[in-house]
Backbone as ProteinMPNN parsed JSONL, in Angstrom:
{"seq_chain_A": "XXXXXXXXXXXXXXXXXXXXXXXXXXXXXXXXXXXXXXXXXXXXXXXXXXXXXXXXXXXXXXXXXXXXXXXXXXXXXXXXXXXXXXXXXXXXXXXXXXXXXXXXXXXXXXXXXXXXXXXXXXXXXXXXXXXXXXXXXXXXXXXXXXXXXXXXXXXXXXXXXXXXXXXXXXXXXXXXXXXXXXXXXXXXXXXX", "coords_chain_A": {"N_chain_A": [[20.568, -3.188, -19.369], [21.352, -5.78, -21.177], [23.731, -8.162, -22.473], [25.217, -10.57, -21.621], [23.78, -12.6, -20.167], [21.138, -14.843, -20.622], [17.966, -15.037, -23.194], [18.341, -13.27, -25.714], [15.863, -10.014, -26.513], [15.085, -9.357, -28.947], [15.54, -9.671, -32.444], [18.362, -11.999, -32.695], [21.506, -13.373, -34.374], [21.406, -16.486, -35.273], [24.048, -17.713, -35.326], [25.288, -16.21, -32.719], [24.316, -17.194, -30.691], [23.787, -19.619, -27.798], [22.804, -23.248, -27.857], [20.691, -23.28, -26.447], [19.505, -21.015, -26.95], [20.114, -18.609, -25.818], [22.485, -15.97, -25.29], [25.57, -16.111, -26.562], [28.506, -15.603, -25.162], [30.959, -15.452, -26.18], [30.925, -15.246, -28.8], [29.432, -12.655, -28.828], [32.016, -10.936, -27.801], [34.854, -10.012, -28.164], [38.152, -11.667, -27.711], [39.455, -9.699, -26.085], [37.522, -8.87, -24.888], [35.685, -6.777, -25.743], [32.482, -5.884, -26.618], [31.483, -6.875, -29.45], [29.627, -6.941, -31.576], [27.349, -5.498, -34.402], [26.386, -1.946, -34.591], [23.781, -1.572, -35.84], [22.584, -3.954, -34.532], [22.652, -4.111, -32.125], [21.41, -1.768, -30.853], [18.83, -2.541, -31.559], [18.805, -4.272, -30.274], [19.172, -3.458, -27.334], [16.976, -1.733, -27.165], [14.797, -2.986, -27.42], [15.172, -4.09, -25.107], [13.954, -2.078, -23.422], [11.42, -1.511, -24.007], [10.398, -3.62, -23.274], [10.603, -3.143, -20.579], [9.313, -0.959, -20.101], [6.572, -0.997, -19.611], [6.975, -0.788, -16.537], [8.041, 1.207, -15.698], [10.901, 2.294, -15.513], [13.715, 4.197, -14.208], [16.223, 4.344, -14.789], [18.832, 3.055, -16.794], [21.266, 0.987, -16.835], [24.149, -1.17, -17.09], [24.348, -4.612, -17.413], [27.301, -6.36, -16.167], [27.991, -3.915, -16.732], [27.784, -3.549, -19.361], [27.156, -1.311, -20.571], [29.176, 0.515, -20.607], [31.346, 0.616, -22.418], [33.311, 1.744, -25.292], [31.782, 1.571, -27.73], [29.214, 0.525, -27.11], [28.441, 2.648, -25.056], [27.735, 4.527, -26.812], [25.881, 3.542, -28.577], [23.666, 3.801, -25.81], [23.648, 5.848, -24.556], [22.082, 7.112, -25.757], [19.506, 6.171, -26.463], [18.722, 6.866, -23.638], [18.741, 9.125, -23.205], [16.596, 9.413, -25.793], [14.581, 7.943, -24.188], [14.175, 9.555, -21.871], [15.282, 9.284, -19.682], [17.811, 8.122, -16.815], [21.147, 7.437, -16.919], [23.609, 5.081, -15.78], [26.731, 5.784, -14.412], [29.68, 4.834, -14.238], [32.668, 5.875, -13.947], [34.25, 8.647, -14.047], [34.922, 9.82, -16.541], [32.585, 8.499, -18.367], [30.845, 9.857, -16.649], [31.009, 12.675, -17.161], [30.272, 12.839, -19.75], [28.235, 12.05, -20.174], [26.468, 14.153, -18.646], [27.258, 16.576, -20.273], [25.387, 15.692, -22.854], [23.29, 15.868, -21.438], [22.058, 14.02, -20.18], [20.568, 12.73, -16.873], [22.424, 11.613, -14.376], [24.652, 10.0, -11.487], [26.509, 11.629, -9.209], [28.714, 10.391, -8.458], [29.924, 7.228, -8.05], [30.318, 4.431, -6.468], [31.545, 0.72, -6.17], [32.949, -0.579, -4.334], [31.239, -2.053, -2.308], [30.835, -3.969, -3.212], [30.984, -7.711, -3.071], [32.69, -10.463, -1.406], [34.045, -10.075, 0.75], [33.482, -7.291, 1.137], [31.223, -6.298, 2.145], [29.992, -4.888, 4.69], [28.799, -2.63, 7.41], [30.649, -0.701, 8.355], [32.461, -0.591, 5.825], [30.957, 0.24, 4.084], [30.406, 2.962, 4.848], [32.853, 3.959, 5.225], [33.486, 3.623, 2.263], [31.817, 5.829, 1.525], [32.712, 8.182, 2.942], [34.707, 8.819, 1.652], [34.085, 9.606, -0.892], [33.027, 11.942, 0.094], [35.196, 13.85, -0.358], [35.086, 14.529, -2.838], [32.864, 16.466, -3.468], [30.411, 15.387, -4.251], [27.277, 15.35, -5.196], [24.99, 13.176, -5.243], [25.391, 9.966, -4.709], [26.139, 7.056, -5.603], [25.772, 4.029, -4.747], [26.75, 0.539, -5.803], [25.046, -2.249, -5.557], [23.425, -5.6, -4.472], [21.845, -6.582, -3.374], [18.91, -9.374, -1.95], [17.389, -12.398, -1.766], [18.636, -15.451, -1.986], [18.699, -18.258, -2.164], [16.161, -18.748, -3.857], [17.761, -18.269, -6.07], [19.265, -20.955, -8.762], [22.488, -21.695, -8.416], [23.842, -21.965, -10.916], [22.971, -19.354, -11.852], [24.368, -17.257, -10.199], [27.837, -16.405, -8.696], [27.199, -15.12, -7.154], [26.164, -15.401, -4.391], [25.108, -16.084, -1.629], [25.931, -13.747, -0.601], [24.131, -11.73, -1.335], [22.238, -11.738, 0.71], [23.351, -11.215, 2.962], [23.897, -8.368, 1.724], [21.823, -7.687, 1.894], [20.745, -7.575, 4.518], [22.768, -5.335, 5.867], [22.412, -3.529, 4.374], [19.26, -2.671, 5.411], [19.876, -2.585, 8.13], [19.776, -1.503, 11.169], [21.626, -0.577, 12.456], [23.284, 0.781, 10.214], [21.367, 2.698, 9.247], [21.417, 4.458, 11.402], [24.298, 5.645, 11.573], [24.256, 6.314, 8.978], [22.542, 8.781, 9.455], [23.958, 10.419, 11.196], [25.814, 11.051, 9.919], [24.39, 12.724, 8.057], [23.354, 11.734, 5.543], [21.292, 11.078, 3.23], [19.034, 8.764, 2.178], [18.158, 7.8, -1.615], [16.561, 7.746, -4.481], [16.637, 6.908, -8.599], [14.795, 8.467, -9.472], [14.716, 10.793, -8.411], [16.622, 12.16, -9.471]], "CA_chain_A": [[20.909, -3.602, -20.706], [22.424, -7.444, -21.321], [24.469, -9.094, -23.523], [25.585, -11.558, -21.224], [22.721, -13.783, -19.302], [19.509, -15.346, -20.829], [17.844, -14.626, -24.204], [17.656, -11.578, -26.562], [14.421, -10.041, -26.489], [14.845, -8.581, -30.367], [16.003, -10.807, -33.41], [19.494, -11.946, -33.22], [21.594, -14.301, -35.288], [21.789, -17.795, -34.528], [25.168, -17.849, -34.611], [25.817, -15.463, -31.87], [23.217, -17.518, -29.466], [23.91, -20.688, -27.848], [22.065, -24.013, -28.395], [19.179, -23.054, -26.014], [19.225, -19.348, -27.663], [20.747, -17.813, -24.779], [23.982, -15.171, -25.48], [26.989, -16.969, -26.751], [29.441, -14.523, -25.082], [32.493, -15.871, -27.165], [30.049, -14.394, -30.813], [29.259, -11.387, -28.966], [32.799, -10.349, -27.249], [35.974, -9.905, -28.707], [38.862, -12.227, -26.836], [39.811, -8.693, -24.703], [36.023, -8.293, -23.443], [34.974, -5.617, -25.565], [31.514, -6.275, -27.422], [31.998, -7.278, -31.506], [28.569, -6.612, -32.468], [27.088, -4.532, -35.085], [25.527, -0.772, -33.731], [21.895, -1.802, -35.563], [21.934, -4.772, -33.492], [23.041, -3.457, -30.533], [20.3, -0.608, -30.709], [17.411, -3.066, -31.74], [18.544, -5.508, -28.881], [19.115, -2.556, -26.249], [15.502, -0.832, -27.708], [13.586, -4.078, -27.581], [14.679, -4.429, -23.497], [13.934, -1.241, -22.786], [10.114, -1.919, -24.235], [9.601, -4.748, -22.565], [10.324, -2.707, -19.279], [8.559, 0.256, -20.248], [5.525, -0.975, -18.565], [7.281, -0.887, -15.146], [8.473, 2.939, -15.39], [12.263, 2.546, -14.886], [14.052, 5.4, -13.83], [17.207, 4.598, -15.542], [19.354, 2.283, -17.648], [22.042, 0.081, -16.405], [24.552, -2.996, -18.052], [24.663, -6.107, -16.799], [28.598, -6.214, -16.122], [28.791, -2.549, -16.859], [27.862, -3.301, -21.053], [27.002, -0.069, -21.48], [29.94, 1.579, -20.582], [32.142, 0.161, -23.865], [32.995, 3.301, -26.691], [30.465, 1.308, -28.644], [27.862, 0.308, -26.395], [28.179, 3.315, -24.619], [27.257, 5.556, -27.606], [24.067, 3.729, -28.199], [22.562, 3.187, -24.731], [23.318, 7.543, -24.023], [21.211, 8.033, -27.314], [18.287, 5.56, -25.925], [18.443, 7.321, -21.973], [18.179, 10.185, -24.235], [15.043, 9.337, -26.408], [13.406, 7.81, -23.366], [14.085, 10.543, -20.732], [15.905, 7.621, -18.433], [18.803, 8.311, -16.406], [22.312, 6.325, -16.79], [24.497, 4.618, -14.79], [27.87, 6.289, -15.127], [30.693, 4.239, -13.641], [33.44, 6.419, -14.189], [34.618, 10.156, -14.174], [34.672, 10.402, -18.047], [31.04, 8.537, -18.297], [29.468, 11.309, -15.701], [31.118, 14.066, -17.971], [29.897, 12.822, -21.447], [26.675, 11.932, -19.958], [26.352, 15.688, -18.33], [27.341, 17.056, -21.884], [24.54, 15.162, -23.373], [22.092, 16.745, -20.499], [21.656, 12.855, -19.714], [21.186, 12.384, -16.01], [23.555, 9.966, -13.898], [25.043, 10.464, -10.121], [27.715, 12.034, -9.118], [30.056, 9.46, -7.714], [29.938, 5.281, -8.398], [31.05, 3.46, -5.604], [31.506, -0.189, -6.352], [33.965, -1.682, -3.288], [30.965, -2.178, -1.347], [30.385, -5.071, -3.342], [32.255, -8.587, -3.112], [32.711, -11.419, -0.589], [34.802, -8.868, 2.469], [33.358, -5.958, 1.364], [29.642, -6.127, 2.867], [29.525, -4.089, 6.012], [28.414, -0.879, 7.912], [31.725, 0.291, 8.542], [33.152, -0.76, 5.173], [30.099, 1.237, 3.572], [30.355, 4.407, 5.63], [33.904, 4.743, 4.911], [33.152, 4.229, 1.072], [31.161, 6.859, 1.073], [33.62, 9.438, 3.467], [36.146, 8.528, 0.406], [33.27, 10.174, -2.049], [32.655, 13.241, 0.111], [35.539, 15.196, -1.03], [34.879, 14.841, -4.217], [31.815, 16.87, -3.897], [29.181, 14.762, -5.171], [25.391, 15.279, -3.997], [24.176, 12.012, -5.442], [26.316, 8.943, -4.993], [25.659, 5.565, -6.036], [26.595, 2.289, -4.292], [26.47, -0.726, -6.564], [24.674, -3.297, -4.352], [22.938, -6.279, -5.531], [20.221, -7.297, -2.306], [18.357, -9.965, -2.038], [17.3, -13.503, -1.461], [20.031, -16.421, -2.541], [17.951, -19.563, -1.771], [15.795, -19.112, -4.803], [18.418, -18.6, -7.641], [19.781, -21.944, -9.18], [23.371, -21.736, -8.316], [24.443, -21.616, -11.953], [23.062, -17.87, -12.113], [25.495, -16.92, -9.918], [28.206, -17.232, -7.558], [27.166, -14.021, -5.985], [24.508, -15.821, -4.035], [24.998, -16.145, 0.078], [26.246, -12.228, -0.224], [23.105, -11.036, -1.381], [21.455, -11.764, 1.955], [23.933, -10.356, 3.377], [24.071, -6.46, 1.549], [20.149, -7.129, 1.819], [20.964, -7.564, 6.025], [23.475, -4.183, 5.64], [21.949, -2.103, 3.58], [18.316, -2.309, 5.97], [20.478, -2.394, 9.412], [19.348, -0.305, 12.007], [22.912, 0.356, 12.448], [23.096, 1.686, 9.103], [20.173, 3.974, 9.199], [22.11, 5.357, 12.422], [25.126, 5.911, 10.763], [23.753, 7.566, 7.943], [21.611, 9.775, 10.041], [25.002, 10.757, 12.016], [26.806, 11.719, 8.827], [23.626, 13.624, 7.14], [23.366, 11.402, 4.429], [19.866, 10.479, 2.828], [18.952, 7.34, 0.839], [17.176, 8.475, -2.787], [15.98, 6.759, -5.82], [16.885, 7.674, -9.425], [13.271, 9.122, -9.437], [15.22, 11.926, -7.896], [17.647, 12.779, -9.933]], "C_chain_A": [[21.806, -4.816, -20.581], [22.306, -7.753, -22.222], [24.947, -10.196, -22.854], [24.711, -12.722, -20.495], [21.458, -13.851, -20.321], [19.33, -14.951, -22.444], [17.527, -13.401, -24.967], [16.416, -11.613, -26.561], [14.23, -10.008, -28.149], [15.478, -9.917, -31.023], [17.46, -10.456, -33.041], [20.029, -13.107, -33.614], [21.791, -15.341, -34.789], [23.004, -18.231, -34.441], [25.882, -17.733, -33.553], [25.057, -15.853, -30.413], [23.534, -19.332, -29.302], [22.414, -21.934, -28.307], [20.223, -23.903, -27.684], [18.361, -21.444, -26.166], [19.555, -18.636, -26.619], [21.956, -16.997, -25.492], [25.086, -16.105, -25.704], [27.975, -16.191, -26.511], [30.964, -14.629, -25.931], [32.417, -15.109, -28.564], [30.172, -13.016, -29.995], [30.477, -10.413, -28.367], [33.542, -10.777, -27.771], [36.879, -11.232, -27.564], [39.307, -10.908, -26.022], [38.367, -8.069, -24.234], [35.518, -7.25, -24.061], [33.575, -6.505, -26.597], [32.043, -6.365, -29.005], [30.311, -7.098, -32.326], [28.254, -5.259, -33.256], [26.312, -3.061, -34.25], [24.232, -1.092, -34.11], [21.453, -2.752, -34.92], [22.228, -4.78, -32.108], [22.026, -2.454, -30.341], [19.176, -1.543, -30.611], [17.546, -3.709, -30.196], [18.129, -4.617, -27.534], [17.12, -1.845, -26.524], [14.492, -1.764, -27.766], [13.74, -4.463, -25.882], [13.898, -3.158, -23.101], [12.298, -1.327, -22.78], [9.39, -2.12, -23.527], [9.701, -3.999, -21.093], [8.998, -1.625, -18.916], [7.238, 0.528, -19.332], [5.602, -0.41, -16.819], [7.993, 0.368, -15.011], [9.588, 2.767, -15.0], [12.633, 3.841, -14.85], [15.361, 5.472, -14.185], [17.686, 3.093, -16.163], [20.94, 2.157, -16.792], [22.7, -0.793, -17.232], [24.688, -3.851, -17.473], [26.165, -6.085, -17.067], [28.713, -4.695, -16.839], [29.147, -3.043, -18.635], [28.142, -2.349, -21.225], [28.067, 0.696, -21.514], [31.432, 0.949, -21.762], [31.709, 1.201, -24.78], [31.59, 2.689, -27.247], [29.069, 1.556, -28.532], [27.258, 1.409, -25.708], [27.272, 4.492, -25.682], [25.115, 5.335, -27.863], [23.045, 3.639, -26.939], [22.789, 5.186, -24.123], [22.052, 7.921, -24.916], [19.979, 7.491, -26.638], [18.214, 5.776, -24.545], [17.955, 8.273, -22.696], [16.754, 10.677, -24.782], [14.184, 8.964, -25.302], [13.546, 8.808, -21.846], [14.432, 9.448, -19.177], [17.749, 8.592, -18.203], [20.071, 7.432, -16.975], [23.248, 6.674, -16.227], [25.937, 5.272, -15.477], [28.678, 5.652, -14.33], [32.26, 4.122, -13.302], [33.357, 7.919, -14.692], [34.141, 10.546, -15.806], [33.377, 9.811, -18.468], [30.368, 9.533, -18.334], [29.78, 12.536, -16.894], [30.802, 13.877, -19.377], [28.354, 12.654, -20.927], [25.969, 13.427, -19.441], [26.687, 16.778, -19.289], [26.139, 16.741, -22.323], [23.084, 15.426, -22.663], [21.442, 15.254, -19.772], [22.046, 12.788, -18.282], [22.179, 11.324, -15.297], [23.848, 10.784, -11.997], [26.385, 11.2, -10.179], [28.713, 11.396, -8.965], [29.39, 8.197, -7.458], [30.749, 5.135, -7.0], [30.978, 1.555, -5.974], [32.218, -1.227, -5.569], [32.869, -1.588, -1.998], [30.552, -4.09, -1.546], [31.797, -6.583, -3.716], [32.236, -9.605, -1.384], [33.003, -10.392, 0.965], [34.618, -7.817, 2.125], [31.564, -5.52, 2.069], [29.591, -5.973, 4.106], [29.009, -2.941, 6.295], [29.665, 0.16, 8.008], [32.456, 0.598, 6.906], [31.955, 0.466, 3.915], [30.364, 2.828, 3.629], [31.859, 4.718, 5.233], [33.989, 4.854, 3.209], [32.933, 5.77, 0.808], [31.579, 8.327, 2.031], [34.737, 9.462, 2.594], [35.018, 9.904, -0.847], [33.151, 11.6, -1.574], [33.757, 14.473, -0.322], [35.663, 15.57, -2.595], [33.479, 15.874, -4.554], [30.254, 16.744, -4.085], [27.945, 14.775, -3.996], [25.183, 13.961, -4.059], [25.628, 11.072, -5.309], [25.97, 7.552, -5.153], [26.519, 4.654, -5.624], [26.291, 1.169, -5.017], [26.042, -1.883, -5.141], [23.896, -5.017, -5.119], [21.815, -7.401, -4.355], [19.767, -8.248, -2.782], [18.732, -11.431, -1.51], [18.087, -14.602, -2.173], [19.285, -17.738, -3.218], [17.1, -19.769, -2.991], [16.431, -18.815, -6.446], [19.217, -19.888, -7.324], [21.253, -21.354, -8.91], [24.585, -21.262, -9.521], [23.921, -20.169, -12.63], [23.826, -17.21, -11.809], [26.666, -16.896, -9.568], [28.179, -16.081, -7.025], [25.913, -14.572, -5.456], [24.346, -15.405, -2.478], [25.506, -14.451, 0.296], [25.104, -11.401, -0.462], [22.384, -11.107, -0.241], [22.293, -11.206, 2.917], [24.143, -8.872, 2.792], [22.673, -6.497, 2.172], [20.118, -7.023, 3.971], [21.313, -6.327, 6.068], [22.728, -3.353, 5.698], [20.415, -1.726, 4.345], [18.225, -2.589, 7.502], [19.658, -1.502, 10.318], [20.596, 0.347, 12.347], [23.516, 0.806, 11.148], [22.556, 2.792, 8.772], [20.721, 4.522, 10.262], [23.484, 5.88, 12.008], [24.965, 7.029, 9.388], [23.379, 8.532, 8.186], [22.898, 10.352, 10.873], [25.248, 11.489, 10.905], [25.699, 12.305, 7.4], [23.526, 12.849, 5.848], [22.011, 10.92, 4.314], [19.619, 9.361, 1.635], [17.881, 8.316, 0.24], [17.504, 7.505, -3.709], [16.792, 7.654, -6.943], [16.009, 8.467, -9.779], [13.947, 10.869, -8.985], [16.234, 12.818, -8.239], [16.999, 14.162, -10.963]], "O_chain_A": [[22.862, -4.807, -19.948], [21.298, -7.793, -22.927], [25.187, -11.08, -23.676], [25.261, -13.814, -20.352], [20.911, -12.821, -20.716], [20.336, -14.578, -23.046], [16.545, -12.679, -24.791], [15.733, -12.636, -26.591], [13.267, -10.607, -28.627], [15.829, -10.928, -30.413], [17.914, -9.313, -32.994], [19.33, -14.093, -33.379], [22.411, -15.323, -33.726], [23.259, -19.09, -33.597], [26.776, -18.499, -33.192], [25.095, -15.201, -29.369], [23.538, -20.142, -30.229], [21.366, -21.616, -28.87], [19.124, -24.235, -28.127], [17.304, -20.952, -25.771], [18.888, -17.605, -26.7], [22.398, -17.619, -26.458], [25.394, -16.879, -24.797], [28.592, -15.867, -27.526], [31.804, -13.747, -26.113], [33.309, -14.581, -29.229], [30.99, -12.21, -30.439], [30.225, -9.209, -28.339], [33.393, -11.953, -28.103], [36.204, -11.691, -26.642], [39.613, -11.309, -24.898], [38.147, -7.12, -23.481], [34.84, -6.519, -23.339], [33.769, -7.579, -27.167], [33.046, -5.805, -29.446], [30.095, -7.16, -33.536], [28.718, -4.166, -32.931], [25.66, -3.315, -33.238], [23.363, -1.047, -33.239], [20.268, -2.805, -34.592], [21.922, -5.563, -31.209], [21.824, -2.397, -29.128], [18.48, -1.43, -29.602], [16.736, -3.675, -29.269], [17.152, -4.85, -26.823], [16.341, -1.67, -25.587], [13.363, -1.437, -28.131], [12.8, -4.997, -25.293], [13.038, -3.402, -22.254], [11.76, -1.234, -21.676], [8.366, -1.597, -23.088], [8.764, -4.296, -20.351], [8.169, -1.516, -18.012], [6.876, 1.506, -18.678], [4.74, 0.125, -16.121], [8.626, 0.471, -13.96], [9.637, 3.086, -13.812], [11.934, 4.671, -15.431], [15.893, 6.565, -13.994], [16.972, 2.101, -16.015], [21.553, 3.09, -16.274], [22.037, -1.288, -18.144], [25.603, -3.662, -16.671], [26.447, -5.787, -18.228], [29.711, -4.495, -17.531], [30.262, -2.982, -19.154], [29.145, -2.056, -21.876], [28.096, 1.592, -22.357], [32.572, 1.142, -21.34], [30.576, 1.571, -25.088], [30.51, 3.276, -27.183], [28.203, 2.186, -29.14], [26.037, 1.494, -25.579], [26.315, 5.158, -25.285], [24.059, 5.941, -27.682], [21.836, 3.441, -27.064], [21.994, 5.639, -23.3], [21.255, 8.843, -24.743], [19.273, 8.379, -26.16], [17.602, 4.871, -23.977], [16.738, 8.33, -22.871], [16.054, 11.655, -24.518], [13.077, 9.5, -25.26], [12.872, 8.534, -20.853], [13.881, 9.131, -18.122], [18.465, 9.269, -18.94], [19.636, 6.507, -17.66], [23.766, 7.775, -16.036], [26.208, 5.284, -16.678], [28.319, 5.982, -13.2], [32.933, 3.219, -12.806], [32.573, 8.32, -15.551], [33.262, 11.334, -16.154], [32.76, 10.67, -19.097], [29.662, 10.077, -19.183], [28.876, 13.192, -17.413], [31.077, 14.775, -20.172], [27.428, 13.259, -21.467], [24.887, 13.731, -19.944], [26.332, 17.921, -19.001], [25.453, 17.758, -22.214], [21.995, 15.236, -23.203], [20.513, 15.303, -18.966], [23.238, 12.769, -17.977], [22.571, 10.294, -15.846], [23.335, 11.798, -11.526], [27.141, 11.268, -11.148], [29.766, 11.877, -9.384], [28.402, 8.11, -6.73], [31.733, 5.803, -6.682], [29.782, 1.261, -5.964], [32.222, -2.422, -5.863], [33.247, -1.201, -0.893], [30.224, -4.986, -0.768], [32.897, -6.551, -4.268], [31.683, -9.153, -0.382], [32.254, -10.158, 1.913], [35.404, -6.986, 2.58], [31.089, -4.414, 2.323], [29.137, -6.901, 4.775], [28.74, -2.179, 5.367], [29.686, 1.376, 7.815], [32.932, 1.705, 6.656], [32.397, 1.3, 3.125], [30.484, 3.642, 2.714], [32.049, 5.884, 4.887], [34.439, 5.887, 2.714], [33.577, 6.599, 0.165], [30.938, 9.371, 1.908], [35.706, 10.17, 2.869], [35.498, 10.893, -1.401], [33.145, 12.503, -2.412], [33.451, 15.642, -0.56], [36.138, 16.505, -3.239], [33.092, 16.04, -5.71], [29.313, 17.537, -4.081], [27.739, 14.474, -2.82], [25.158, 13.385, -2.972], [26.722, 11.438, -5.74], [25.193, 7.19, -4.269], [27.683, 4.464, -5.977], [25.179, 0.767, -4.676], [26.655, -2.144, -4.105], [24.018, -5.292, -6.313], [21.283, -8.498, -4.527], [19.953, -8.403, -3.989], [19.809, -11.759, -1.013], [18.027, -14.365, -3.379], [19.292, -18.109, -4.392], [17.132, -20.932, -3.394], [15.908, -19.012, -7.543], [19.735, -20.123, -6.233], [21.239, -20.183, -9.289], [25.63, -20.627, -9.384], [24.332, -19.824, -13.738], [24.303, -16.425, -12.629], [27.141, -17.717, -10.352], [29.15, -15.818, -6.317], [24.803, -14.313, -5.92], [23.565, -14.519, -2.132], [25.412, -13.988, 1.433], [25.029, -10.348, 0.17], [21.621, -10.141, -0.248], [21.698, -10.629, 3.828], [24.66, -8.121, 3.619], [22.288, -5.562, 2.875], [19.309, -6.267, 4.508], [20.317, -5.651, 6.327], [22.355, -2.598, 6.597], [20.06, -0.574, 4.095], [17.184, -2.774, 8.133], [18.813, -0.771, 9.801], [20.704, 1.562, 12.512], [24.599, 1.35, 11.365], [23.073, 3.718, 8.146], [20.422, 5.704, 10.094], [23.529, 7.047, 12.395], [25.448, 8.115, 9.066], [23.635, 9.458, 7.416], [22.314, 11.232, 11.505], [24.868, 12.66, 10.917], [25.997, 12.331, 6.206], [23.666, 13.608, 4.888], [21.533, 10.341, 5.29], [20.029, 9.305, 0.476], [17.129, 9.126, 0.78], [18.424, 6.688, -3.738], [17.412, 8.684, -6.675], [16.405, 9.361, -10.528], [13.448, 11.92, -9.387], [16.649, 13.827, -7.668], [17.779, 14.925, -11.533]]}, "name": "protein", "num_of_chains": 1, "seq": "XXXXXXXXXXXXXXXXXXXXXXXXXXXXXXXXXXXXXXXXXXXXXXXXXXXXXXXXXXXXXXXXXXXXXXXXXXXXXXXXXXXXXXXXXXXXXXXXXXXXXXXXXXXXXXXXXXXXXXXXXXXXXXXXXXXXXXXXXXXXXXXXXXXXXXXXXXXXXXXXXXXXXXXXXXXXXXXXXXXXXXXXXXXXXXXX"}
């Protein structure tokens, strides 16, 4: 789910969209970062991506910068995991437990310090995720963000030269040995 990169899929107002109809994050966020839009256009916009994915069978719902998890945003994007039988990303303790109220799946435990300039390693991974085991959690989720650098324009990100690096990491052979030491199994949300 985004509010922040590229163009709405659903109608929204031309005020709230810059000059090439892209997100005007200044219209759609308050000055402290929380969203300022209305809930029917926050539903249509969120309910018109989800559509367009629909074809491609996602297995859950996500925000670009962690939208969804705002009181607001959060209310409508549980209701639409909901109606479409889609998991969501929970990124916090009180998330997982409103989303596990709501019978909406999610993981057990977010990790997110794997990601970032000095945080992309094997060791820095593996101890993440010996931080998560006494909490319990079967499922745990590492925020990662893989991939190739070289073909995004520069002004998409400035997470660029690290993506080739988690995407190095995360399909290590000393990773997959590591994991296989400490019983842990990679899974999809397909599995939840």
């Amino acid at each position: 789910l985004n509010l922040t990169r590229g163009r709405p899929v659903a109608f929204f107002p031309q005020g709230m969209l810059r000059a090439d109809g892209s997100f005007e994050k200044t219209a759609v966020y308050s000055p402290m970062g929380v969203p300022v839009l209305d809930s029917q256009l926050l539903r249509c916009e969120f309910e018109a991506q989800i559509e367009k994915l629909a074809p491609f069978e996602p297995t859950h719902l996500d925000g670009h910068h962690h939208i969804h998890s705002f009181w607001n945003t959060f209310s409508i994007a549980s209701r639409l995991a909901k109606h479409y039988g889609l998991a969501l990303r929970a990124v916090n303790a009180d998330m997982r437990k409103a989303l596990k109220r709501r019978g909406i799946p999610c993981c057990d435990y977010f990790i997110s310090g794997f990601f970032g300039k000095n945080n992309v390693s094997v060791a820095n991974l593996m101890a993440l995720l010996k931080v998560a085991r006494p909490s319990g959690a079967a499922i745990v989720e590492v925020m990662c963000h893989p991939g190739y650098w070289g073909r995004l324009p520069a002004r998409f990100s400035s997470y660029r030269k690290e993506r080739e690096r988690e995407l190095e990491v995360l399909t290590s052979r000393e990773l997959k040995r590591a994991l296989s030491r400490e019983g842990v199994d990679v899974v999809s949300y397909h599995e939840l």
